[in-house]
GUDOPA-260044 format. One record per residue (C-alpha): y, z, x; residue in one letter; residue number from 0. Coordinates in Angstrom, 3 decimals. Each point is the difference from the previous one (the first is absolute). Layout:
BEGIN
pt v Y; w Z; u X; rest A; nr NUM
...
***
This chain:
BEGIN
pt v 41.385; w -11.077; u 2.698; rest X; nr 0
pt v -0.985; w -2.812; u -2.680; rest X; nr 1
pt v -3.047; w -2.014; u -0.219; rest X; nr 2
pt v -1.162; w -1.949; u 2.772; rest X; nr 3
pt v 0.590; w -3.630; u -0.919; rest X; nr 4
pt v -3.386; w -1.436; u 0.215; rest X; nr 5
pt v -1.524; w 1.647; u -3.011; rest X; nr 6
pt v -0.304; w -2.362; u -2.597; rest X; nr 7
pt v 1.110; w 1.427; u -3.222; rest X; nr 8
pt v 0.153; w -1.732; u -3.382; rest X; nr 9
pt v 3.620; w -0.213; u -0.920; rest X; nr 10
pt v 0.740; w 3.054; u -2.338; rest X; nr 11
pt v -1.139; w 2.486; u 2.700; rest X; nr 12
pt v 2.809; w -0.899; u 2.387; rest X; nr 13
pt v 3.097; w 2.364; u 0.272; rest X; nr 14
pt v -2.585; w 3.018; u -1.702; rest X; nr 15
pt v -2.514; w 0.829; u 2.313; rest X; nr 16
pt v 0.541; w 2.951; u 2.474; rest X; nr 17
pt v -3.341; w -0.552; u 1.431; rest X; nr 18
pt v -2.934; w -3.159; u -0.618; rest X; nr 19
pt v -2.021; w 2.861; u -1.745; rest X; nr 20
pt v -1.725; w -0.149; u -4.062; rest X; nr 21
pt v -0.965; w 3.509; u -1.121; rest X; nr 22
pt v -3.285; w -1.040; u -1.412; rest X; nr 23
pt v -0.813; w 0.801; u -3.511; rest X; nr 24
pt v -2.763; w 2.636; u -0.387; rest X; nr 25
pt v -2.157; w 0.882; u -3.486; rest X; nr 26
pt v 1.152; w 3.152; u -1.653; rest X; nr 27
pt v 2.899; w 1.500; u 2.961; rest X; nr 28
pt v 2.541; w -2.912; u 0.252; rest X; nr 29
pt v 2.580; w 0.338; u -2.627; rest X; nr 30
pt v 3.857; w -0.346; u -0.841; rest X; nr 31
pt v 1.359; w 2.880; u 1.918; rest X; nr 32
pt v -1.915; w -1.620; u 3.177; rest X; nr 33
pt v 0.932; w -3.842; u -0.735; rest X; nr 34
pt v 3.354; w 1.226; u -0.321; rest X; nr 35
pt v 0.417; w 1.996; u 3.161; rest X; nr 36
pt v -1.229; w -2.750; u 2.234; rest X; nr 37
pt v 2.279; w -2.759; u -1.236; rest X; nr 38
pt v 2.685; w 2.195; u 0.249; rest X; nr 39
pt v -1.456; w 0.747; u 3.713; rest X; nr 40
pt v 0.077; w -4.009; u 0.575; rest X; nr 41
pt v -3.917; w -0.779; u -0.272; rest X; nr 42
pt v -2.025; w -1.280; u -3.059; rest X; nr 43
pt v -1.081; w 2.404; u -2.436; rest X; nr 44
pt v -3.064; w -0.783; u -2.172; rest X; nr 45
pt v -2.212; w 0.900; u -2.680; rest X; nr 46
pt v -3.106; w -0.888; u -1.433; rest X; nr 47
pt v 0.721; w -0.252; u -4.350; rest X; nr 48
pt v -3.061; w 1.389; u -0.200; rest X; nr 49
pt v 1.351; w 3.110; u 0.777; rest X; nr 50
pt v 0.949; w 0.333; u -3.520; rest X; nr 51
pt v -2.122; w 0.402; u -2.909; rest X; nr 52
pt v 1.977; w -2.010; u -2.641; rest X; nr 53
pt v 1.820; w -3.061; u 0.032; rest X; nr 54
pt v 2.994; w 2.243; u -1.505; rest X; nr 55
pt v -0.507; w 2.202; u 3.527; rest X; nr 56
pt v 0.770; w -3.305; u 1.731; rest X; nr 57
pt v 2.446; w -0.746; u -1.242; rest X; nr 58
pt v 1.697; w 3.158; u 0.384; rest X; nr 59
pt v -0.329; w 0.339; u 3.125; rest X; nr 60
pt v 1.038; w -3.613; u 0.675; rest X; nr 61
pt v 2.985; w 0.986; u -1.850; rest X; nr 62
pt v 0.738; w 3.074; u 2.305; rest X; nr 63
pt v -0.670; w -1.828; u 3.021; rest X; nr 64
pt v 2.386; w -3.019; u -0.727; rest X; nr 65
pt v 2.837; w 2.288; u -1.178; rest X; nr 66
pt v -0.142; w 2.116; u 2.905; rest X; nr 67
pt v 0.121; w -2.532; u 2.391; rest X; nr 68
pt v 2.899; w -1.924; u -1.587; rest X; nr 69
pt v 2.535; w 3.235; u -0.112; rest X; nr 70
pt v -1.213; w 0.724; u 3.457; rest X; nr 71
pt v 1.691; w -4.190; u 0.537; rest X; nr 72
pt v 2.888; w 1.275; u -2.318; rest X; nr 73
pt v 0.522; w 3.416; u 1.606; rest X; nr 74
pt v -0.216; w -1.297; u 3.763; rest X; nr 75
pt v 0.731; w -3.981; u -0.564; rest X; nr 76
pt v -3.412; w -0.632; u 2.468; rest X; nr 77
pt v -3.176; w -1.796; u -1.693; rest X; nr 78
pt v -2.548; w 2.753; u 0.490; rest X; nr 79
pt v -3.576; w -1.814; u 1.077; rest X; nr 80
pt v -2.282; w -1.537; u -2.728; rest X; nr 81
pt v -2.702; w 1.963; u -1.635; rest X; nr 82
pt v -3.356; w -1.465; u -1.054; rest X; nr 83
pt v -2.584; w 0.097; u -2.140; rest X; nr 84
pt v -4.250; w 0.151; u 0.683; rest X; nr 85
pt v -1.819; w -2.108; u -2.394; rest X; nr 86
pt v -3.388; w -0.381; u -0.648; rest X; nr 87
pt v -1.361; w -3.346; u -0.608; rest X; nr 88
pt v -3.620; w 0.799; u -1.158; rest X; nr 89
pt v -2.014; w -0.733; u -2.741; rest X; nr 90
pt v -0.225; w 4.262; u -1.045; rest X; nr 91
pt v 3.986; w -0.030; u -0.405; rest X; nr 92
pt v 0.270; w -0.797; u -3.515; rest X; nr 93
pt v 3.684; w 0.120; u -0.245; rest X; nr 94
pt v 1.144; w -1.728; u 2.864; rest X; nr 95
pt v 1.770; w -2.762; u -1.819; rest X; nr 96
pt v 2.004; w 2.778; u -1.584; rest X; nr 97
pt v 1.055; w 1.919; u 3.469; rest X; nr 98
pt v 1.097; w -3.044; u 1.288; rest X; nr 99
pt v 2.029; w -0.860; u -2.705; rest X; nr 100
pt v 1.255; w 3.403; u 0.338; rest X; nr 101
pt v 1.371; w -1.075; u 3.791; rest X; nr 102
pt v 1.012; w -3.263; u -1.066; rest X; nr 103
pt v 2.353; w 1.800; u -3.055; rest X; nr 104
pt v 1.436; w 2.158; u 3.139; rest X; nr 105
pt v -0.029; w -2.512; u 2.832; rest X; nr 106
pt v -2.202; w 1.590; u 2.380; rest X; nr 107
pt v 1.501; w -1.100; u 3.083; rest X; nr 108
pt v -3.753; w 0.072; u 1.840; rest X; nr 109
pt v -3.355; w -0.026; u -1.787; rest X; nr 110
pt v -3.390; w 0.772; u 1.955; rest X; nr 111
pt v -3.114; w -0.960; u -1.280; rest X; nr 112
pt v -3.522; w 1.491; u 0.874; rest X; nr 113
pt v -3.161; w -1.567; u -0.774; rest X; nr 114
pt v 0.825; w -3.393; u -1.248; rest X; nr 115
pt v 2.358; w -2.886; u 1.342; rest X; nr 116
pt v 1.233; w -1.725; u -3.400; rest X; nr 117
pt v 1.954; w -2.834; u 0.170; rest X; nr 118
pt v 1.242; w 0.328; u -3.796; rest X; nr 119
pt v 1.576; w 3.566; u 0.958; rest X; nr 120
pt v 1.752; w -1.216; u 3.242; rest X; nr 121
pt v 1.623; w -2.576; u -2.015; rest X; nr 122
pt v 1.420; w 2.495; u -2.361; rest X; nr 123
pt v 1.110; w 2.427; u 2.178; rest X; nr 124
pt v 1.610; w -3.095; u 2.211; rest X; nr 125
pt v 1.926; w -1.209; u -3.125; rest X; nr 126
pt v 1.911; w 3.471; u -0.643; rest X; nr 127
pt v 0.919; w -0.287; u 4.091; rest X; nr 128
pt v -2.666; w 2.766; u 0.822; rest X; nr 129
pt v -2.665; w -0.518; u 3.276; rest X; nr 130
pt v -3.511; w 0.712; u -0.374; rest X; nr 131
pt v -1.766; w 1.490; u 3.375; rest X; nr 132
pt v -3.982; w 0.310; u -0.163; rest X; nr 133
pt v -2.241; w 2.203; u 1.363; rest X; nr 134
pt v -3.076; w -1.714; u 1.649; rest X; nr 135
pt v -3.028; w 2.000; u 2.658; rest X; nr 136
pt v -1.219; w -3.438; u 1.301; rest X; nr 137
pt v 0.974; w -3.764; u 0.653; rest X; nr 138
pt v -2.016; w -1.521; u -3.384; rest X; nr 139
pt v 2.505; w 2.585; u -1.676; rest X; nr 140
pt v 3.237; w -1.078; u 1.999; rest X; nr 141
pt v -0.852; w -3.938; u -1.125; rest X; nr 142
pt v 0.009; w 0.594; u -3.616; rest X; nr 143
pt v 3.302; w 1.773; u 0.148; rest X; nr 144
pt v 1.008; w -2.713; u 2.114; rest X; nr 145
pt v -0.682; w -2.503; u -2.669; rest X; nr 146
pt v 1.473; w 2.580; u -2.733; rest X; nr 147
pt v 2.921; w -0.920; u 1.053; rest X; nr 148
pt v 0.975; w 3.970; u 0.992; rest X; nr 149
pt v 2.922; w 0.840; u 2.485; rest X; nr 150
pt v -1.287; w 2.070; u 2.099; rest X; nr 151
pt v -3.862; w 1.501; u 0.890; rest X; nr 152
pt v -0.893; w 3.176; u 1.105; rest X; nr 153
pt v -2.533; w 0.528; u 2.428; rest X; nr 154
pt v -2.037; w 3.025; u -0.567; rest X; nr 155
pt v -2.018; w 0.745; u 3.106; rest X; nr 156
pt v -2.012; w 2.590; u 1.125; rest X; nr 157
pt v 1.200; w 3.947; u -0.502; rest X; nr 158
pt v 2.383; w -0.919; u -2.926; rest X; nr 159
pt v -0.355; w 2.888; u -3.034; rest X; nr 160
pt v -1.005; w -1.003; u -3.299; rest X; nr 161
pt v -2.067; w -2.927; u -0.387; rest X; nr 162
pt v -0.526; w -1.380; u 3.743; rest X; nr 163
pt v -0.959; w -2.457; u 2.097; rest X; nr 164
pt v -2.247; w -0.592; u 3.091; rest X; nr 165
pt v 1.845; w -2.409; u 1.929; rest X; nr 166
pt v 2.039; w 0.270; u 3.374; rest X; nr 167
pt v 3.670; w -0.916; u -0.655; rest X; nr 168
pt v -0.372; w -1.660; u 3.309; rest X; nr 169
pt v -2.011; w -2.337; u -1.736; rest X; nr 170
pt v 1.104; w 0.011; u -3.658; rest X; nr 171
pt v 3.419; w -0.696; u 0.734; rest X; nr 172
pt v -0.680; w -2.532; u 2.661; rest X; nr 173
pt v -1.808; w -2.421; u -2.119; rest X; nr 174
pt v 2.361; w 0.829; u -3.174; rest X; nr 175
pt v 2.903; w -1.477; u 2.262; rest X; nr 176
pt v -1.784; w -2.661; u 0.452; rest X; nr 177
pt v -0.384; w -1.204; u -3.740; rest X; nr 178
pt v 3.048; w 2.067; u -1.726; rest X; nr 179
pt v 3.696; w -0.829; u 0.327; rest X; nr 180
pt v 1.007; w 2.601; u -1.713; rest X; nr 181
pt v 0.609; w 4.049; u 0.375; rest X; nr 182
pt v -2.724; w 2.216; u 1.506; rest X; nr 183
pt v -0.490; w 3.461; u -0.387; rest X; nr 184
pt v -2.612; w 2.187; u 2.009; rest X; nr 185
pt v -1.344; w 2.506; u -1.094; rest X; nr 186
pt v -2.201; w 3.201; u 1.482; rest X; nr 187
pt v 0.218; w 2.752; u 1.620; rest X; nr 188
pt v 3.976; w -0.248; u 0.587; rest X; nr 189
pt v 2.022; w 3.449; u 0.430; rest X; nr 190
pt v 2.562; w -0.147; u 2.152; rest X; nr 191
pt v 2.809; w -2.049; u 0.954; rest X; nr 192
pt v -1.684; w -1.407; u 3.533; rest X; nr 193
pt v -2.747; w -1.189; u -2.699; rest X; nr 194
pt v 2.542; w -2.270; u -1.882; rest X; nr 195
pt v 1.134; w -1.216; u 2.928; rest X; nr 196
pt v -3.368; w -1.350; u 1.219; rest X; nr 197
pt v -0.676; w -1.107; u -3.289; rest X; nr 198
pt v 3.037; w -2.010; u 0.516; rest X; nr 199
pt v -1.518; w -1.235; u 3.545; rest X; nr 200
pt v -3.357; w -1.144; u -1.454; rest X; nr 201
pt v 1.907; w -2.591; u -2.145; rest X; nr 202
pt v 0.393; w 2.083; u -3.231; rest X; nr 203
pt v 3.145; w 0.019; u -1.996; rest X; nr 204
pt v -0.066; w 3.441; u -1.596; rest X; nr 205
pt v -2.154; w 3.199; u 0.586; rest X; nr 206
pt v -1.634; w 1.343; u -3.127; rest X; nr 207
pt v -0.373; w 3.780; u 0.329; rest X; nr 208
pt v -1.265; w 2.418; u -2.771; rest X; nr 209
pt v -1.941; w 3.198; u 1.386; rest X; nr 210
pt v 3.338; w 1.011; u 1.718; rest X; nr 211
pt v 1.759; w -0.122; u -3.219; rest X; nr 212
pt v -2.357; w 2.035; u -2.177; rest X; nr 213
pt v 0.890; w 2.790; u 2.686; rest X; nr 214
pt v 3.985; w -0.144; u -1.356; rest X; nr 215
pt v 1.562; w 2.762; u -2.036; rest X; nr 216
pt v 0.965; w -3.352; u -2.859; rest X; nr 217
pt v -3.568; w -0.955; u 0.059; rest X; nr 218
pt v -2.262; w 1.454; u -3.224; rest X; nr 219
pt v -3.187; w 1.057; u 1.838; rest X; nr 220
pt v -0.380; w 3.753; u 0.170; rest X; nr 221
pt v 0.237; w 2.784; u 2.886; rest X; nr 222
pt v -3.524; w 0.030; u 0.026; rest X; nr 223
pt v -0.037; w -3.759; u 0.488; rest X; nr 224
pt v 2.589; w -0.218; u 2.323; rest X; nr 225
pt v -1.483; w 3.061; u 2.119; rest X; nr 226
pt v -3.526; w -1.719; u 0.149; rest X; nr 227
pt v 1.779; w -3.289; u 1.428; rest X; nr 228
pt v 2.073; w 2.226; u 3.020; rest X; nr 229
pt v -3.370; w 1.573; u 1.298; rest X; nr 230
pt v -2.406; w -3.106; u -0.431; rest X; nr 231
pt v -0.857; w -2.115; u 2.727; rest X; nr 232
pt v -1.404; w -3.080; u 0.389; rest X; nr 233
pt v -3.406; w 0.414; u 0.017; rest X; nr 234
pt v 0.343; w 2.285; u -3.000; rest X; nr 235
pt v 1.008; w -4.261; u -1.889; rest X; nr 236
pt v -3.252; w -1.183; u -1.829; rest X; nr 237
pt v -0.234; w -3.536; u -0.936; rest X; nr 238
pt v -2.030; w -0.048; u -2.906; rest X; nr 239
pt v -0.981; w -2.498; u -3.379; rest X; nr 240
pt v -1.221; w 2.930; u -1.789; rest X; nr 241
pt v 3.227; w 1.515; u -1.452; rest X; nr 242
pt v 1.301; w -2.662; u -1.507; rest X; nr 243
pt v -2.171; w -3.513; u 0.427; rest X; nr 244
pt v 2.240; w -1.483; u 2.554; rest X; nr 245
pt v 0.187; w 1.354; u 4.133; rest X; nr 246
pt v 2.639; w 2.775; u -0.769; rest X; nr 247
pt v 0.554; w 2.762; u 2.818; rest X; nr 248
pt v -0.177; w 3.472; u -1.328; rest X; nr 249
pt v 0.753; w 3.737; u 1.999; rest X; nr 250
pt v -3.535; w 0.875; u 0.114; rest X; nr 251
pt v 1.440; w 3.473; u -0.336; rest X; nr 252
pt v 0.866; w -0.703; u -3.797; rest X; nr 253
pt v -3.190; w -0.961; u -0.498; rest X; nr 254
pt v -1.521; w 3.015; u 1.476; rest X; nr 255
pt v 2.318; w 2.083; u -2.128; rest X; nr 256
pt v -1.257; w -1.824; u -3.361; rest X; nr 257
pt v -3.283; w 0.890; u 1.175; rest X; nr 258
pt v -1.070; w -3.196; u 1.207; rest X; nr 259
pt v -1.957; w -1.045; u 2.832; rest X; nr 260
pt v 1.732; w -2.601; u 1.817; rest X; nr 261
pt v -2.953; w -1.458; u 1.950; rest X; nr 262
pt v -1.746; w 0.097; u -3.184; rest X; nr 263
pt v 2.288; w -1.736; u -2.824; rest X; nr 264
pt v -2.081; w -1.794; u -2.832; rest X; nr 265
pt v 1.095; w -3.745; u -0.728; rest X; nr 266
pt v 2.709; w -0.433; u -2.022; rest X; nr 267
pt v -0.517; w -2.684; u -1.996; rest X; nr 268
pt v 2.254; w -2.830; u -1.615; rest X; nr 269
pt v 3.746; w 0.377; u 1.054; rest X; nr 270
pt v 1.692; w 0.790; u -3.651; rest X; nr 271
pt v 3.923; w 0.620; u 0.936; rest X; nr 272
pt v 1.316; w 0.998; u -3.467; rest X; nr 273
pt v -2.682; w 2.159; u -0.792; rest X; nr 274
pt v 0.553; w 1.939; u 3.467; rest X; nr 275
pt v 3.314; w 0.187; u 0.256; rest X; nr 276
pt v 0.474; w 1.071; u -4.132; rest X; nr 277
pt v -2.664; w 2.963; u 0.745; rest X; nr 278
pt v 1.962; w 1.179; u 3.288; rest X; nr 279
pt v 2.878; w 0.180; u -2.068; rest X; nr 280
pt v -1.492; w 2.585; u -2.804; rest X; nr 281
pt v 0.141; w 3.381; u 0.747; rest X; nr 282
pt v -3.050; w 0.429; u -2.728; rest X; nr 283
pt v -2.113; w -1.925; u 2.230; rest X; nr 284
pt v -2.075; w 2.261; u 2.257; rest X; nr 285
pt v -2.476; w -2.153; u 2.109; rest X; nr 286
pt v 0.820; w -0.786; u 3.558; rest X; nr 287
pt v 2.178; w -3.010; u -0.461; rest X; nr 288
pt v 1.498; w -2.362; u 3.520; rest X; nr 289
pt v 3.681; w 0.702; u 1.144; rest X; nr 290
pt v 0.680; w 2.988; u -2.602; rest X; nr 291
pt v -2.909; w 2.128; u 1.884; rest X; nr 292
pt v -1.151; w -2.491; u 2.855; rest X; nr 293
pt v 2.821; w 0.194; u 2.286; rest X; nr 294
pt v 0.633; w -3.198; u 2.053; rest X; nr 295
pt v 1.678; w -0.715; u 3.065; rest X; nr 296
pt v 0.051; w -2.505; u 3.093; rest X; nr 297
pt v -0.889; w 0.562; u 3.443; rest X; nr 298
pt v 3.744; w 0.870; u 1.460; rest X; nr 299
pt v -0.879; w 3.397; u -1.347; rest X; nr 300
pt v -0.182; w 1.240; u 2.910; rest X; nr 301
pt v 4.121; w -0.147; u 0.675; rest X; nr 302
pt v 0.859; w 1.366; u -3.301; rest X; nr 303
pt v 0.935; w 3.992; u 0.461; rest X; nr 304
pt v 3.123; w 0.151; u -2.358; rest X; nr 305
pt v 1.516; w -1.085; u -3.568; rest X; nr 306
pt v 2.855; w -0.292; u 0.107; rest X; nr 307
pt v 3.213; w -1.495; u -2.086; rest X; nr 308
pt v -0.339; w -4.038; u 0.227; rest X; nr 309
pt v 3.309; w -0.439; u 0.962; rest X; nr 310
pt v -0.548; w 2.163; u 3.328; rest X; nr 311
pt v -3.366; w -1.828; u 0.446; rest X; nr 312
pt v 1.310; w -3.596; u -0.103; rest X; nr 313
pt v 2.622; w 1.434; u 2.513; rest X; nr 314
pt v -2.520; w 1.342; u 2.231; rest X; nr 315
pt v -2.070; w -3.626; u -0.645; rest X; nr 316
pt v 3.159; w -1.983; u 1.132; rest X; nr 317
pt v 0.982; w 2.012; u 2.833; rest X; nr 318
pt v -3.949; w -0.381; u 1.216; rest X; nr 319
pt v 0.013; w -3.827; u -0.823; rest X; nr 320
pt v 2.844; w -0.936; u 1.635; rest X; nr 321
pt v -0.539; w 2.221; u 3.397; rest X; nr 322
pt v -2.834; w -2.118; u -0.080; rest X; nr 323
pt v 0.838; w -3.000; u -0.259; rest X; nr 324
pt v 2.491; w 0.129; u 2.905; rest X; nr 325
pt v -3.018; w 1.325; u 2.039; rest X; nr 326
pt v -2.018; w -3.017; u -0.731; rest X; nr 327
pt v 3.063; w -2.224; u 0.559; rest X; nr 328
pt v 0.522; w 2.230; u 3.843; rest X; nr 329
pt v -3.559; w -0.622; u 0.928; rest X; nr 330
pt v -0.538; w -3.110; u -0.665; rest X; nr 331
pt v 2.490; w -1.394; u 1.715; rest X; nr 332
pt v -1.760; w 1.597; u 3.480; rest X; nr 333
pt v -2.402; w -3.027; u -1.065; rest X; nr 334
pt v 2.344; w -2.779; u 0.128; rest X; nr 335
***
């Protein structure tokens, strides 16, 4: 089964999408092998470039990344799905000028920003024929995208991993669709295949997973990582400032483990990305540091018990999706 026709899809995803569904990119365990394996699997594979230390990193694995998916084209003669890349658009990334003309030297097909709506950047990324979705927690967020000019936004509600929002996606999406044209994504809490499909029923466009896919045997976290996500819970999720200077939701479990009280975190302070992220990375460094040691995940926890290959996931996603979506179709016709 293809696509149902109603989602709205900017023009280059047509004819390579298996499912509506980005892999989300997440600091430190989304890499090539991962990218790779779900647009080979027919979803959107993504990475944040801060997931490499150097500008030559990058660009390496940009490299990888773009050569892989064009002999997968060659070898099979089908347009794998796009991949994308996560940038940060705050005042602490010092060499974001340089990473994006690192993805404007390889044509990113799809760039996400975080943090910052920039019309400049959209501009750039629109005149090498790439698409710029944003990530926004609240409506003041979704307007300045808006008038950013960016392609999409992504609406990061309540229970999403990583950095987080607090709002219902009954009510976040709602009143995006009623300022935005363009492509919505929704994110939080999504695991399964039924979840795309009501994602797809609220109004959004695409479903923007990522806990599931740290728990797949491409993804970079480790066993220990992956373990701690298949026997969390909810209520083990803590929603938290502390970690990292913006609401991020953390396994309270990984902060036991480090030795840290999780109802008693000290403030964190100013949010300073490269510094972070660049300390994470060093294996010298031996303070506690956010996503190397501080595990986070969303609240869909709960359904994760497995990791396995992507490919057999995304099957399992589709097979969920579309079972539901003739479900919804049978029942509400009983209403008609």
């Amino acid at each position: 089964m293809g696509l149902p026709s109603s989602f709205a899809l900017p023009a280059f995803f047509e004819g390579r999408l298996s499912l509506p569904l980005i892999a989300a990119p997440m600091f430190l365990v989304s890499g090539p092998e991962l990218v790779i394996a779900c647009c080979k699997a027919g979803i959107v594979g993504t990475f944040p470039a801060k997931n490499q230390r150097t500008l030559e990193g990058l660009e390496e694995w940009l490299e990888e990344i773009t050569h892989a998916l064009a002999q997968l084209e060659a070898d099979t003669g089908k347009k794998p799905a796009p991949f994308g890349v996560n940038l940060i658009v705050h005042k602490t990334n010092k060499i974001l000028k340089e990473e994006l003309e690192l993805c404007t030297r390889y044509k990113v097909p799809l760039i996400i920003t975080s943090l910052g709506a920039v019309p400049d950047l959209v501009e750039t990324v629109h005149d090498y024929g790439g698409i710029v979705f944003h990530d926004v927690v609240n409506m003041r967020h979704a307007q300045k995208a808006k008038e950013a000019g960016v392609d999409g936004i992504i609406a990061v509600c309540a229970g999403a991993g990583g950095h987080s929002g607090q709002a219902s996606p009954f009510g976040l999406i709602g009143e995006i669709r009623q300022i935005f044209e363009g492509c919505i994504i929704l994110s939080g809490a999504l695991s399964t295949g039924r979840d795309i499909a009501a994602a797809h029923m609220m109004g959004a466009d695409f479903a923007y997973m990522g806990t599931r896919f740290i728990n797949t045997a491409e993804c970079m976290a480790s066993n220990a990582y992956k373990q701690m996500i298949s026997e969390a819970r909810m209520g083990d999720i803590l929603l938290t400032d502390k970690v990292t200077g913006i609401n991020a939701n953390f396994i309270r479990q990984s902060l036991e483990q480090a030795g840290m009280n999780p109802d008693e975190l000290a403030p964190h302070g100013k949010l300073d990305i490269d510094k972070e992220l660049s300390e994470a990375h060093n294996p010298k460094q031996n303070s506690i540091k956010p996503w190397r040691d501080l595990w986070s995940a969303g609240h869909g926890v709960g359904q994760i018990t497995s990791s396995p290959p992507v490919a057999e996931l995304v099957s399992q996603l589709k097979a969920e999706f579309h079972a539901a979506s003739t479900a919804q179709l049978k029942d509400s016709q009983k209403y008609l």
